[in-house]
Each structure stands twice: as structure tokens, then as C-alpha cells.
Phi, psi and omega in degrees: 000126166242156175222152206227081182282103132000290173186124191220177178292344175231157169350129131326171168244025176247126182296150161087002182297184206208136148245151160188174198293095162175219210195098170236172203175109173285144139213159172232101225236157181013062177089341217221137187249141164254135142253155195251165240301197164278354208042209201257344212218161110029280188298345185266008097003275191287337159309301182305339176307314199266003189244353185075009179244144182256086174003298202296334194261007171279145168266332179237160166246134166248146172233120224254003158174181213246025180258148165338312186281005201215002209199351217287305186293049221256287174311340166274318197275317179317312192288005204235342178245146166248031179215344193278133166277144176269136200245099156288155168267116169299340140314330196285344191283146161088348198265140161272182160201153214226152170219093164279035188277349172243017164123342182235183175254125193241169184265125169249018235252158164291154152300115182295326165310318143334296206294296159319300184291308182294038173314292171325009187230358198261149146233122184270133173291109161237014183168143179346127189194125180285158178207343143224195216282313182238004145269138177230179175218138176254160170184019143250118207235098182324164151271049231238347178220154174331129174298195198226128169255001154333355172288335188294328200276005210229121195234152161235128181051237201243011185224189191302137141309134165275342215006081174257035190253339174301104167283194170190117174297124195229162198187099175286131171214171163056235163304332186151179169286124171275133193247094182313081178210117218318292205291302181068059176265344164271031180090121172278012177264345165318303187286320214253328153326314190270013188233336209307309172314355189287313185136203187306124176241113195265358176238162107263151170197149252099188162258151159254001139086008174271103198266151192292179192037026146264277164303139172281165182322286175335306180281337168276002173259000196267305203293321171321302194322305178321311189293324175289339158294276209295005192189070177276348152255011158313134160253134190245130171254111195211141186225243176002265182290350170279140198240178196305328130345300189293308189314305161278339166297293188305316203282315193285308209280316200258284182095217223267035158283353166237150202218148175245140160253204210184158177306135146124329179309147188218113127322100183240121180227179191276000000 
């Protein structure tokens, strides 16, 4: 498996690369090359341009929940692939979604239009479902530990998101489960419960959606902890939503079992 980040919130260290607030991921897993979403642009298009992967030639989209930094460059992969199929939460239809975290309400929701006119490229998600020999997607994910609470600031329609619109990409290799999940809004100690059946999970990667001025020190060092007891050889690869807080609470509790990415970081396992 190689993985590829596209595009996240900070800089590359290869010049002419794009940052910008979201989240995209390249890989080429059994033959096949994917991405788990899109970012907010563009920008993960013209990254990949300048990375040597070519937009046209992916076979799956997976889009890993209905917010914008993540589904917003939706409309760019349309102009550039006519054949990969898209892989949505059947959840995600009809629903909007919102962020009142900087004092108003803003529309974050992916384009619903987009959805439509591709009706035929679409697959709606409704339950666990393998899609080749070593990729699946989960996509009921318990409440067994506490939410990122940065979730307060976030409505479907007119009420809390639940998100139960969040998928989560698991790749088996090797080594163990790579476990993909863009946001991580039900939580990675959540995530990492619903996936636990796959068998040994040596990766995570992703955000973790611990945004600074929510959780206090105690509760991100509780939670780190947690994670290094039940899942002491988990590598947590983390970027976007994770905030700087979160960041440190992982590297003292996990030391280099946390690893941070960036537009450009590259993944290689067996």
C-alpha cells in the first residue's frame, strides 16, 4: 500500500505544493488507485498534478462525510474522471449541514446537485461492506468513549450532528489494519472499537477532530493515555483537525508512535 496526503492544513516541504483547510488521500491499494475525499478546492487536483498522480485514473472516491473541507473539491474530480465510482454514507442524502463555531451559521454541507446529476457513479453506504480483497469501509461506529467536543459547534439541519454520516476506511496489509478516517468525529477511540474485528490495527490515520480551547490538558492526556494502554503498537498519523494541544498530549503519551502529516506526506507498507 502506498498513501499519499494530497492536501491538509499545513504546508508541504516539496515547494509549489497547495495547503488549504481539509483533507484528501491518494492510495494504491490491490491494483487500484483511491481516494478518500476531496478537500475544500481544487487544490488536491493540482497537488496531485504536481505529485505525478493523475486525477483521471483513480477507480474509487470514497467521501468520508458530508462536510465541505472534505467533499468541497467534488466537482473538480468530476471534470477530470468520467469512470470511478463514488462512495457516500446513505445517510448523507437530503441532510445539510452547519457550523456555528465562529458565531454565525454557516452552510459547510457538500453539493447535493453533484450527487444527483451522478446518480450512476454513486454508492450509498449502508452498512460494512468490503469493496476489494483488502479494502472495507465500517460505517456504524459505537459510542463507548466520550466525542471530540468541538461536535457542539456542528448541526444536521437544525439539530446536533450525530454523524452518523461518517465512514471509515480499514486496508488490510501485512502488518496489520491500516485504519483511514479523514475527521474522526465519532471519536478515534470510537473508531478504533468499530474496526477492532478487522484483527490487529497498526495504523491510524487521519484527524482527530481534538480542536484547541475544547478538550482541557487532563482530558487530552487521559485520552492519549487511553489509547497507548488498549492499542500499544498503533501508529497515530495525524493532521487537519487535530489541534495543537491534541498533538502534544499524543507525542508525550505515544513519543514517536505519533507521527504529524502535511500536503505531501507519503506513506509505504507491505
Amino acid at each position: 500500500m502506498k498513501l499519499v496526503v494530497l492536501v491538509d492544513n499545513a504546508p508541504g516541504k516539496q515547494d509549489g505544493l497547495i495547503a488549504e483547510h481539509g483533507l484528501s488521500i491518494w492510495m494504491a491499494v490491490d491494483g487500484q488507485q483511491w481516494l478518500i475525499d476531496t478537500g475544500e478546492s481544487d487544490a488536491f487536483a493540482k497537488n496531485a498534478s504536481q505529485l505525478g498522480i493523475d486525477i483521471a485514473n483513480i477507480d474509487h472516491l470514497i467521501l468520508s462525510h458530508g462536510h465541505r473541507d472534505h467533499c468541497g473539491g467534488l466537482e473538480t474530480f468530476l471534470s477530470l474522471n468520467d469512470k470511478a465510482k463514488i462512495y457516500i454514507s446513505a445517510n448523507i442524502c437530503d441532510n445539510n449541514y452547519y457550523s456555528t463555531r465562529r458565531g454565525m451559521k454557516r452552510d459547510i454541507s457538500l453539493t447535493h446537485s453533484l450527487i444527483k446529476s451522478n446518480a450512476e457513479r454513486i454508492v450509498f453506504i449502508k452498512h460494512n461492506i468490503s469493496l476489494s480483497d483488502n479494502v472495507s469501509i465500517a460505517t456504524t461506529i459505537p459510542h463507548n468513549h466520550p466525542l471530540p467536543q468541538a461536535n457542539a459547534t456542528l448541526l444536521k439541519n437544525d439539530s446536533l450532528d450525530d454523524f452518523d454520516h461518517e465512514i471509515v476506511v480499514a486496508v488490510n496489509t501485512l502488518y496489520g489494519v491500516v485504519i483511514i478516517s479523514p475527521c474522526s468525529h465519532n471519536g478515534v477511540l470510537n473508531t478504533l472499537d468499530a474496526c477492532s474485528h478487522l484483527g490487529n490495527i497498526s495504523h491510524y490515520i487521519g484527524g482527530t477532530h481534538l480542536i484547541d480551547n475544547f478538550e482541557n490538558e487532563e482530558e487530552l492526556n487521559t485520552l492519549a493515555s487511553i489509547l497507548k494502554i488498549q492499542h500499544p503498537n498503533l501508529a497515530l498519523i495525524s493532521g487537519h483537525c487535530t489541534g495543537i494541544s491534541a498533538k502534544n498530549a499524543f507525542k508525550n503519551a505515544l513519543n514517536n508512535k505519533f507521527i504529524e502529516f502535511y500536503t505531501g506526506f507519503i506513506l509505504e507498507t507491505e
